[in-house]
N, CA, C and O atoms as CSV, one atom per row, in Angstrom:
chain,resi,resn,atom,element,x,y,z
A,1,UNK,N,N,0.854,-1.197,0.000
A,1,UNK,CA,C,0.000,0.000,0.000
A,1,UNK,C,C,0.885,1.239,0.000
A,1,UNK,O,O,1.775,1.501,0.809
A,2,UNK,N,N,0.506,1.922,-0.996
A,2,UNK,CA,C,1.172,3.214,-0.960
A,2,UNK,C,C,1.312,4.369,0.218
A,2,UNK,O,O,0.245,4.181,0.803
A,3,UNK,N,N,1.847,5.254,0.801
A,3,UNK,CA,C,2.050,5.725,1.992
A,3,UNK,C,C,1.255,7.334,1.353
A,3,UNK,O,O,0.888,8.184,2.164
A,4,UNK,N,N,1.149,7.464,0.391
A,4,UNK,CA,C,0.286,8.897,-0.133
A,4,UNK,C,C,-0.693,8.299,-0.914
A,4,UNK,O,O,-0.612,7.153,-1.355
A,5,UNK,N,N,-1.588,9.041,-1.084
A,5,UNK,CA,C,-2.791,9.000,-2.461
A,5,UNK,C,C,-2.459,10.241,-3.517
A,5,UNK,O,O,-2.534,11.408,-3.134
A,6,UNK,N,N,-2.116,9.920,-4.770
A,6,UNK,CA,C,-2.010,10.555,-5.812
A,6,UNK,C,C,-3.831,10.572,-6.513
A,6,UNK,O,O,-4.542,9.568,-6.548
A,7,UNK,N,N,-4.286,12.086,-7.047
A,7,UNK,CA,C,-5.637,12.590,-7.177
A,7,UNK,C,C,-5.531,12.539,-8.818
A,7,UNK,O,O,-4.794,13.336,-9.398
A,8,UNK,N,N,-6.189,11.706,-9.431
A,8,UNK,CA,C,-6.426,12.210,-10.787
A,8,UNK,C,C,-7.537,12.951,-11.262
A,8,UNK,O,O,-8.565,12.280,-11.351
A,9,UNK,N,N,-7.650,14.413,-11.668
A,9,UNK,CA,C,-8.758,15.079,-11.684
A,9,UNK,C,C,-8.750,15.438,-12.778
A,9,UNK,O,O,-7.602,15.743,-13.099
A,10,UNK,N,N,-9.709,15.623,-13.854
A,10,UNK,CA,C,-10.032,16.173,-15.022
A,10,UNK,C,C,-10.639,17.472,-15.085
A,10,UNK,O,O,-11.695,17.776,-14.530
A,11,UNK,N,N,-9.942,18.204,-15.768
A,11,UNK,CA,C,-9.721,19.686,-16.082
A,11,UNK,C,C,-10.455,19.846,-17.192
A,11,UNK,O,O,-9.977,19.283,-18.176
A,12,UNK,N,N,-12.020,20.754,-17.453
A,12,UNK,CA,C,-12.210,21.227,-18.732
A,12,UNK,C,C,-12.045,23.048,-18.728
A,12,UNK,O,O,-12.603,23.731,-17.870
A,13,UNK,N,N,-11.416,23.482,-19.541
A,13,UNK,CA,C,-11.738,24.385,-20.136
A,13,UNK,C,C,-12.148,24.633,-21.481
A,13,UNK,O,O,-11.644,24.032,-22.429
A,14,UNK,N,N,-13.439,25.874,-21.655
A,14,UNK,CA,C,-14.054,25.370,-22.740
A,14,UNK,C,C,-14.011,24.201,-23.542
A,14,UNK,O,O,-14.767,23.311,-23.150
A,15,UNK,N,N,-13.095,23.861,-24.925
A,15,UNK,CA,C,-13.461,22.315,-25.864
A,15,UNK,C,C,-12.558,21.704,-24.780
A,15,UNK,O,O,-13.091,20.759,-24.198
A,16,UNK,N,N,-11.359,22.009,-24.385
A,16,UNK,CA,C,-10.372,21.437,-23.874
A,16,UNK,C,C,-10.479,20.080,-22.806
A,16,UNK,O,O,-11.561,20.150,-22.223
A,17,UNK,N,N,-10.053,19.425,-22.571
A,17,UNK,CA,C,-10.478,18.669,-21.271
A,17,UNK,C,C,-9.228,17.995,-21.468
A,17,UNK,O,O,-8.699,17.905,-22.575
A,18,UNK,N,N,-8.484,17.256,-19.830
A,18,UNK,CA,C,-7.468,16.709,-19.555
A,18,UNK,C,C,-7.205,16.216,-18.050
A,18,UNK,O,O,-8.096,16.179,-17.201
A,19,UNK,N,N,-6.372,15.983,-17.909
A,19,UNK,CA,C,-6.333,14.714,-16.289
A,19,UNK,C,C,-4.739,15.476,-16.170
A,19,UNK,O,O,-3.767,15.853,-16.824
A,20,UNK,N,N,-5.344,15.367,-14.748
A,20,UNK,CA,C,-3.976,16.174,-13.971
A,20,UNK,C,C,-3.958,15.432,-13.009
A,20,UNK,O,O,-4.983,14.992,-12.489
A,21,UNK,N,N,-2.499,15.115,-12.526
A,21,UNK,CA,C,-2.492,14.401,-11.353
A,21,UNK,C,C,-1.257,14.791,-10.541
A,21,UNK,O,O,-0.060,14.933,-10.790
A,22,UNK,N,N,-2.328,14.949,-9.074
A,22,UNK,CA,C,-1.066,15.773,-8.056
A,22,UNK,C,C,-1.589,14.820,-6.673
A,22,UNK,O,O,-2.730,14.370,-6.564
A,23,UNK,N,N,-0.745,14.676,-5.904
A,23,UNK,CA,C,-0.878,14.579,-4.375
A,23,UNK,C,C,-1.764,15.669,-3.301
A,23,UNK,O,O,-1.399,16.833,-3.462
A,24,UNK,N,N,-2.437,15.559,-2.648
A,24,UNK,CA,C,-2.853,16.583,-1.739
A,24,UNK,C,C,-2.308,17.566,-1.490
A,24,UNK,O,O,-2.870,18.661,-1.500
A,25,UNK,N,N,-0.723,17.326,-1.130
A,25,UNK,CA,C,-0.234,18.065,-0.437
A,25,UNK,C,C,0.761,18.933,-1.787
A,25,UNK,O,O,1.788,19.598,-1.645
A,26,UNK,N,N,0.090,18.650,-2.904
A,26,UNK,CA,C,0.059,19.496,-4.095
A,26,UNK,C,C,-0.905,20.592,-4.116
A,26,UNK,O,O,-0.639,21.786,-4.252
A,27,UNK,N,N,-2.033,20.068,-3.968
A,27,UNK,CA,C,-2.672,20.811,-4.136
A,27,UNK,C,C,-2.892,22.201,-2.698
A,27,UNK,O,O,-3.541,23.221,-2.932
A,28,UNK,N,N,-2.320,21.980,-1.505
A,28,UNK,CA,C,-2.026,22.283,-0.454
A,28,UNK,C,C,-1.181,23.693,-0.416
A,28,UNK,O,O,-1.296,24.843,0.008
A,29,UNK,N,N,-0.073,22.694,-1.274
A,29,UNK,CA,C,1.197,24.091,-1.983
A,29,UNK,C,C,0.865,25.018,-2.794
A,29,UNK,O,O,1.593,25.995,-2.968
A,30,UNK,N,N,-0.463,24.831,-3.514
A,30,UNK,CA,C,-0.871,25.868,-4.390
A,30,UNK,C,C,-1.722,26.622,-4.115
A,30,UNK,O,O,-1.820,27.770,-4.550
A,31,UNK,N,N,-2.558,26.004,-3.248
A,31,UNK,CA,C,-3.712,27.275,-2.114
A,31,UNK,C,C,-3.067,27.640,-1.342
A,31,UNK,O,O,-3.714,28.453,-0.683
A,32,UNK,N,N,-1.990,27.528,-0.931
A,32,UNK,CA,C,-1.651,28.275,0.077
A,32,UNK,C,C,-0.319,29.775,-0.759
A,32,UNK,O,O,0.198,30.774,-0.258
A,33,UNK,N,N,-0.269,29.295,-1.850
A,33,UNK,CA,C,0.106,30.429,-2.908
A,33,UNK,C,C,-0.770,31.069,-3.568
A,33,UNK,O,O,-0.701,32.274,-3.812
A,34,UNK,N,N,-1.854,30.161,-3.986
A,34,UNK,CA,C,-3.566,31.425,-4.120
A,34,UNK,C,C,-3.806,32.400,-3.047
A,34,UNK,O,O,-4.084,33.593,-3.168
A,35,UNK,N,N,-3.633,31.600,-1.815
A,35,UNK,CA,C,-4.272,32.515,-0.363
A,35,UNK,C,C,-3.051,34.087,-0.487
A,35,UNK,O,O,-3.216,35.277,-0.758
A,36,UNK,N,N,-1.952,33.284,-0.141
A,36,UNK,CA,C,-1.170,34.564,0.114
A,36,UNK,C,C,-0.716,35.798,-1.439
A,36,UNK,O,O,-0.170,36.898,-1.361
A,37,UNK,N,N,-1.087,35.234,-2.407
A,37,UNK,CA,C,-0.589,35.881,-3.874
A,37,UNK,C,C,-2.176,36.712,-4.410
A,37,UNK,O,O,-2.310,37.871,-4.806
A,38,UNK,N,N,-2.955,35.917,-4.286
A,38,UNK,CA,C,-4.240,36.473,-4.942
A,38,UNK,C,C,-5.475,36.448,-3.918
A,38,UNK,O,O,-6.641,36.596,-4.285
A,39,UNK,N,N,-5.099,36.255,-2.671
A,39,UNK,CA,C,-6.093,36.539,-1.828
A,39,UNK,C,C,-7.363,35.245,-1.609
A,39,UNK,O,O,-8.238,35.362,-0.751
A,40,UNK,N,N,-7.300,34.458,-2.218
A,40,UNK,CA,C,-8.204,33.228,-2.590
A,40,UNK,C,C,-8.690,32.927,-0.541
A,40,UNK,O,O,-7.996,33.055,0.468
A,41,UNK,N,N,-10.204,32.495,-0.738
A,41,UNK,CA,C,-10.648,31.953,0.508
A,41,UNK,C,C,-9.758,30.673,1.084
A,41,UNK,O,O,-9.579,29.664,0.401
A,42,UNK,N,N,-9.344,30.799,2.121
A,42,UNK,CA,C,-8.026,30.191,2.582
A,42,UNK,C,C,-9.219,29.111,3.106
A,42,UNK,O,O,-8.730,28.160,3.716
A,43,UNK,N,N,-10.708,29.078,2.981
A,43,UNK,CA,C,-11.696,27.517,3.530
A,43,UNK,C,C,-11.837,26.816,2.237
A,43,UNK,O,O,-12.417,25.731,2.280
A,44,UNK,N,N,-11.291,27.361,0.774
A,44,UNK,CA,C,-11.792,26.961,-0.310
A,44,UNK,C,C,-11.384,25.348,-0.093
A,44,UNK,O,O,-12.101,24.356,0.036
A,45,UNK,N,N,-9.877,25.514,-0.108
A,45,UNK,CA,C,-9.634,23.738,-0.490
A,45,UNK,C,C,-10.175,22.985,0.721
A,45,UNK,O,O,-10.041,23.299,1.904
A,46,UNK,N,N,-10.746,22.040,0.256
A,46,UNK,CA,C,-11.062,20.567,1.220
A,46,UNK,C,C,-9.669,20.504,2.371
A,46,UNK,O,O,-8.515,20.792,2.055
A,47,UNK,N,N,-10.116,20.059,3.736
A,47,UNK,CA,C,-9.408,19.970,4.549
A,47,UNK,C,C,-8.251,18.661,4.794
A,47,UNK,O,O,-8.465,17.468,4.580
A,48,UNK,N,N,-7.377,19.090,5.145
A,48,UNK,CA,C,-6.564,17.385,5.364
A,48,UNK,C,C,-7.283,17.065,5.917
A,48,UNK,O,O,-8.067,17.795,6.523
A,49,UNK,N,N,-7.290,15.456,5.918
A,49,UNK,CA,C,-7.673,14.487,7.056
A,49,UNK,C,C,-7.035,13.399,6.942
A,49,UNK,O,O,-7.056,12.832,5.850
A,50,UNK,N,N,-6.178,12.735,8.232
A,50,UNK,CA,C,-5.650,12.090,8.851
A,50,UNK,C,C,-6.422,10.579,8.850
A,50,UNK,O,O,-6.219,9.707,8.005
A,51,UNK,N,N,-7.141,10.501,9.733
A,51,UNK,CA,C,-7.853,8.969,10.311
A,51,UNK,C,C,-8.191,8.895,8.704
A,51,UNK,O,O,-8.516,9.806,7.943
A,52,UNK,N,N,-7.984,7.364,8.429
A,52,UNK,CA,C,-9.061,6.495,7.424
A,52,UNK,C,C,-8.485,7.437,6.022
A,52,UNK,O,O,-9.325,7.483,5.124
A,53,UNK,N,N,-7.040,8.260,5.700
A,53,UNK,CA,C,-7.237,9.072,4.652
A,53,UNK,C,C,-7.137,8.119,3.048
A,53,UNK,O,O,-7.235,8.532,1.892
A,54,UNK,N,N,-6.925,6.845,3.536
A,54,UNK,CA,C,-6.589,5.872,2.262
A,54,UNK,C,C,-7.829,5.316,1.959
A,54,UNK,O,O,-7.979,4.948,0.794
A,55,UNK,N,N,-9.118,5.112,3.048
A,55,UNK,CA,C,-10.196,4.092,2.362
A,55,UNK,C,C,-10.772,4.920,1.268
A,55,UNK,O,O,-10.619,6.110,0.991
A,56,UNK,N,N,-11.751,3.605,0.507
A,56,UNK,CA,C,-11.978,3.948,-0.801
A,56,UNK,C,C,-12.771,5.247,-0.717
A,56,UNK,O,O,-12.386,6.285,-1.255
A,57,UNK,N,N,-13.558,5.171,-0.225
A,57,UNK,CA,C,-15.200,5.926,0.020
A,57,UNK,C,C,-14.449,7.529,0.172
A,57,UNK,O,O,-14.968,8.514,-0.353
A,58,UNK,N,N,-13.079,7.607,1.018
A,58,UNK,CA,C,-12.758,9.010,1.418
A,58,UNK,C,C,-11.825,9.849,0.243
A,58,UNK,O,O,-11.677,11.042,-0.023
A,59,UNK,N,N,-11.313,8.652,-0.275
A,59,UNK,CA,C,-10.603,9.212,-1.725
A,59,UNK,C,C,-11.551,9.828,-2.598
A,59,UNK,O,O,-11.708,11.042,-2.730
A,60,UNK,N,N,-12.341,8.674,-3.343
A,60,UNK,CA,C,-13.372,9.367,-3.975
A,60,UNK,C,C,-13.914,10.400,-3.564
A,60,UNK,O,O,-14.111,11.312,-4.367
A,61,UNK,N,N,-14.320,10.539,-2.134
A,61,UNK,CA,C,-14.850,12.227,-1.790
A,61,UNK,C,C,-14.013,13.185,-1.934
A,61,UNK,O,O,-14.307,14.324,-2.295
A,62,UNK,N,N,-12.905,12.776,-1.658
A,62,UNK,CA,C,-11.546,14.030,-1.494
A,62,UNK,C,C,-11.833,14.557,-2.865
A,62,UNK,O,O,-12.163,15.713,-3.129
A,63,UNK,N,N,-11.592,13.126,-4.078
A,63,UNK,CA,C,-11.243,13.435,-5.435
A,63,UNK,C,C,-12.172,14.505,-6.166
A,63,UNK,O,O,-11.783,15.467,-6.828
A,64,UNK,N,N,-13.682,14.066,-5.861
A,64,UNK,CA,C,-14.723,15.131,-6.389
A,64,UNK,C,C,-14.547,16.459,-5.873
A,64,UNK,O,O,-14.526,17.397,-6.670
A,65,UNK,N,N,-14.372,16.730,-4.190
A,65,UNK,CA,C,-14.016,17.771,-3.420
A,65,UNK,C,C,-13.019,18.811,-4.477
A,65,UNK,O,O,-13.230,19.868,-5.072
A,66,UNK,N,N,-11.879,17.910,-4.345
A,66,UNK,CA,C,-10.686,18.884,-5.584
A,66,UNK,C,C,-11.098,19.408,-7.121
A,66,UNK,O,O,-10.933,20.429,-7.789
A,67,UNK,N,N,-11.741,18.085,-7.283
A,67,UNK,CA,C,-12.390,18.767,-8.906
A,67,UNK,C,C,-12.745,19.827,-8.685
A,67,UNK,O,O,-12.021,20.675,-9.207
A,68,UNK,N,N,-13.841,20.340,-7.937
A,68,UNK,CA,C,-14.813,21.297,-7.564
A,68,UNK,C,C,-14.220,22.128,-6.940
A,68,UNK,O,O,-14.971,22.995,-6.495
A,69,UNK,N,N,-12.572,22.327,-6.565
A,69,UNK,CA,C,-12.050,23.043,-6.196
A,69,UNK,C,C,-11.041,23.649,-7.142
A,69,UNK,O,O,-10.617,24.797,-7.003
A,70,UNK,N,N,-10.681,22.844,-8.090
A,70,UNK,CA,C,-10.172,23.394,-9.259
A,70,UNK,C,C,-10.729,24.345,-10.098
A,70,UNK,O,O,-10.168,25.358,-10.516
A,71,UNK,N,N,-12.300,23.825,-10.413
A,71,UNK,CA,C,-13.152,24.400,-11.119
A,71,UNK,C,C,-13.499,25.569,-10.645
A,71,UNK,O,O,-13.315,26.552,-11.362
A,72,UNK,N,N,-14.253,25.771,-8.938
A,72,UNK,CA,C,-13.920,26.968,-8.680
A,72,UNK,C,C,-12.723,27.844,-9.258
A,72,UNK,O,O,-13.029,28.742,-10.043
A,73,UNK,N,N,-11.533,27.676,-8.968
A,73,UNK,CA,C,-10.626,28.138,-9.064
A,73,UNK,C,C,-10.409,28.942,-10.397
A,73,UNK,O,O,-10.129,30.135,-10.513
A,74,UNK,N,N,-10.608,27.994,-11.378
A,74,UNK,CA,C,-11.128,28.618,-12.722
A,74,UNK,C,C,-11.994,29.643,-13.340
A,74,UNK,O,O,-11.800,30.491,-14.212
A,75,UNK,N,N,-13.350,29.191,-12.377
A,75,UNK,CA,C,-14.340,30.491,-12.558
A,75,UNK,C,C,-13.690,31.921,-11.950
A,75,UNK,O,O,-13.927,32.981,-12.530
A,76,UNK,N,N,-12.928,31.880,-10.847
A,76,UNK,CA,C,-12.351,32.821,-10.237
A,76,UNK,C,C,-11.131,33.873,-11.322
A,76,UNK,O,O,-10.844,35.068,-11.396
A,77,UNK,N,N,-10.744,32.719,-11.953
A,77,UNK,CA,C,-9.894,33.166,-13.025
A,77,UNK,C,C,-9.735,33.263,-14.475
A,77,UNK,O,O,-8.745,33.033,-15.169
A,78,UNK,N,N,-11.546,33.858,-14.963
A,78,UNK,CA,C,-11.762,33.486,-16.336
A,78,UNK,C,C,-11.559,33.854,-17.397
A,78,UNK,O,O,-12.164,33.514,-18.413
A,79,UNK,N,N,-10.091,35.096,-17.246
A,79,UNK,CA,C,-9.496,35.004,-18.194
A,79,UNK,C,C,-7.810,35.055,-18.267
A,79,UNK,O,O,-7.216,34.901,-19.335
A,80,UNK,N,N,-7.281,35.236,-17.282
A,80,UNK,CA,C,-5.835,34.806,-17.176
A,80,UNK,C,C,-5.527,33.832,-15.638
A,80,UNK,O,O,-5.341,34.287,-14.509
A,81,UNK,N,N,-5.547,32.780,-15.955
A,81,UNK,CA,C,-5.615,32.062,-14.597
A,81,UNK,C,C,-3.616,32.235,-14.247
A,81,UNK,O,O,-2.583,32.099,-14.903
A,82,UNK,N,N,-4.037,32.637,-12.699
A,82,UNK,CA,C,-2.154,33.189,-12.080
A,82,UNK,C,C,-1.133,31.820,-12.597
A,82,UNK,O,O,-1.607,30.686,-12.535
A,83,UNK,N,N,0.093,32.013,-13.033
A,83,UNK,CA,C,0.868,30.838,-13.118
A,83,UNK,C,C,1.457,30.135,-12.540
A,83,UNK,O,O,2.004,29.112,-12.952
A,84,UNK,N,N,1.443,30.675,-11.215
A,84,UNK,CA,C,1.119,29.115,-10.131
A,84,UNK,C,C,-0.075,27.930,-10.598
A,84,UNK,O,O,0.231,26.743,-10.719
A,85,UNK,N,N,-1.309,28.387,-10.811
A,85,UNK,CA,C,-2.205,27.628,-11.503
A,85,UNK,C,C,-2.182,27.060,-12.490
A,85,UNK,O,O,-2.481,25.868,-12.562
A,86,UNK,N,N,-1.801,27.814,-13.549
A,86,UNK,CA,C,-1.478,27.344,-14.572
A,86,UNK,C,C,-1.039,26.341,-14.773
A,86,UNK,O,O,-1.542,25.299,-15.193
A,87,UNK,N,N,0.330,26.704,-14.363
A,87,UNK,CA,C,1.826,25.610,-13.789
A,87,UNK,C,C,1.223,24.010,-13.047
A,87,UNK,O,O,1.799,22.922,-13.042
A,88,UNK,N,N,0.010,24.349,-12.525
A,88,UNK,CA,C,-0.550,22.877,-11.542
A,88,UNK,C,C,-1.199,22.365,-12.640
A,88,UNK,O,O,-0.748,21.277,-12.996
A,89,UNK,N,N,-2.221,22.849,-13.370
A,89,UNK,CA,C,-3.409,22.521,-14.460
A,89,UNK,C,C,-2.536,22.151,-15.808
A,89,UNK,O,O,-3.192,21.903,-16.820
A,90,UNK,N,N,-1.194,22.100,-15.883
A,90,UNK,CA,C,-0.228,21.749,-17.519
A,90,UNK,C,C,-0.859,22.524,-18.184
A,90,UNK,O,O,-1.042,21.829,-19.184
A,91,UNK,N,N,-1.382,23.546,-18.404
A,91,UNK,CA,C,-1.731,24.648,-19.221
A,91,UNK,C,C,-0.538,24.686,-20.495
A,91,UNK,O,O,-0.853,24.659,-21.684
A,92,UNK,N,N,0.469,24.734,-20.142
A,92,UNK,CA,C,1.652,25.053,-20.961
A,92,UNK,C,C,1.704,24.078,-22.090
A,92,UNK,O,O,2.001,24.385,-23.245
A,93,UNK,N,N,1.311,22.563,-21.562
A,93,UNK,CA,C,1.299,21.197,-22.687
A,93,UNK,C,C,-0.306,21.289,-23.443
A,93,UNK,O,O,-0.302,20.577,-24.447
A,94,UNK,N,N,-1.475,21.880,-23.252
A,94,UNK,CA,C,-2.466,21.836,-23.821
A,94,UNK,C,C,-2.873,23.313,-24.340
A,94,UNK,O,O,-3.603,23.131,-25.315
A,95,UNK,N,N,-2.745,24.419,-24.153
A,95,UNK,CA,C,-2.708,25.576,-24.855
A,95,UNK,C,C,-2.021,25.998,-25.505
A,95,UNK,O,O,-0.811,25.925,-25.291
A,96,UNK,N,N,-2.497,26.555,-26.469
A,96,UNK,CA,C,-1.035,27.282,-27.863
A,96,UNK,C,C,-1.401,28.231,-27.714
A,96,UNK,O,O,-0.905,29.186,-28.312
């Protein structure tokens, strides 16, 4: 058994759509560079949790949680998303 959970989340913008995959404590490093760079609600991202963070039932919640936290994130930024974001979402490999 793996000692982390890696999140695969799918990203659409407009036609675009793609799978990004980061660790929590990815996504952790980048709200907490939204919070302090662009002011972002520091309750947005889903909370760590400790007890039980590997069973199935809590991944899957985490996983939808992040989608929906990405996506926020997007609406927040609908027309130059900051490049910390960017940089998380591979923007650079799917936009020309």
């Amino acid at each position: 058994l793996s000692s982390f959970q890696v999140y695969i989340i799918q990203v659409s913008v407009g036609n675009h759509q793609w799978t990004v995959k980061h660790r929590y404590s990815d996504f952790h490093d980048l709200h907490e560079k939204l919070v302090s760079e662009k002011k972002i609600d520091k309750n947005l991202l889903p909370p760590k949790k400790i007890i039980g963070k590997n069973s199935k039932s809590l991944v899957e919640k985490r996983q939808k949680e992040l989608e929906i936290y990405l996506q926020t994130l997007l609406l927040k930024f609908p027309v130059t998303a900051p490049k910390v974001l960017s940089h998380f979402l591979h923007f650079h490999l799917y936009v020309s």
